[in-house]
N, C-alpha and C positions, 0 to 999 in steps of 0.2 A: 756375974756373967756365967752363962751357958755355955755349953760346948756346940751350942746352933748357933752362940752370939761369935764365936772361936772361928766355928765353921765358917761362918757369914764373912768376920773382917778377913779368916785367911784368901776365902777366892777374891772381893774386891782386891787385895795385894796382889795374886796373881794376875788381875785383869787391869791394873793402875798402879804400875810398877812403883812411885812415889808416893799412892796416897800410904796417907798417917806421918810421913815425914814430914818434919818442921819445914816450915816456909823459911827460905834464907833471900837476901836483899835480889840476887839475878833472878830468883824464881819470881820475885813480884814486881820485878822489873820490868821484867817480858810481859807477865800476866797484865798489866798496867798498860804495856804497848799497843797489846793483841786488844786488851778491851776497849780504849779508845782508835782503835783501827777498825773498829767493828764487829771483830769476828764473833760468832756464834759463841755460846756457852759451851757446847756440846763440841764442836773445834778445839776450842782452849783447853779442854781434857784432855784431848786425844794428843795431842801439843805437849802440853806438858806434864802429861802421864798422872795426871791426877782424876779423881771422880768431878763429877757434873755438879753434886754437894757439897764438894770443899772449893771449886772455883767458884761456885754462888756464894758462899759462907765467904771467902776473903774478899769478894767484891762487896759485902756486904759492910766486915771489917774494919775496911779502908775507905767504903762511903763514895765509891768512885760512882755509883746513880746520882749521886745527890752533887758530885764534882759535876758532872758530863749535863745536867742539868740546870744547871747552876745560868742565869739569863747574864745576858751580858749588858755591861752597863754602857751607856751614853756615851762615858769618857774614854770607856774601852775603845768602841768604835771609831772616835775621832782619832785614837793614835795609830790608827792603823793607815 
């Protein structure tokens, strides 16, 4: 690393009060809530003070496209 790459993560810090911090169980709780509520990528940032890269990167993580995606079965339907 550089002192542009120093430069670079210090202002995201300043502008994404959390990012670089570990994700703990509430922060991807909410993130989990807010992304099957719908809301924007770009909202969940600003929400939970993380960059637009690392809410992409944990939804990715966690495979919640591929949950939210996910068809519903036959049997599912009838117990509803």
């Amino acid at each position: 690393m550089d002192q542009d790459d120093f430069d670079k993560i210090k202002q995201i810090k300043k502008e994404s009060k959390e990012a670089y911090k570990p994700w703990n169980r509430k922060d991807d709780d909410e993130m989990i809530n807010l992304f099957f509520d719908g809301m924007p990528v770009s909202e969940m940032a600003i929400k939970l003070k993380r960059t637009k890269g690392a809410i992409r990167a944990r939804i990715r993580k966690m495979e919640l496209t591929q949950i939210k995606k996910k068809p519903v079965s036959s049997a599912d339907r009838e117990e509803k």
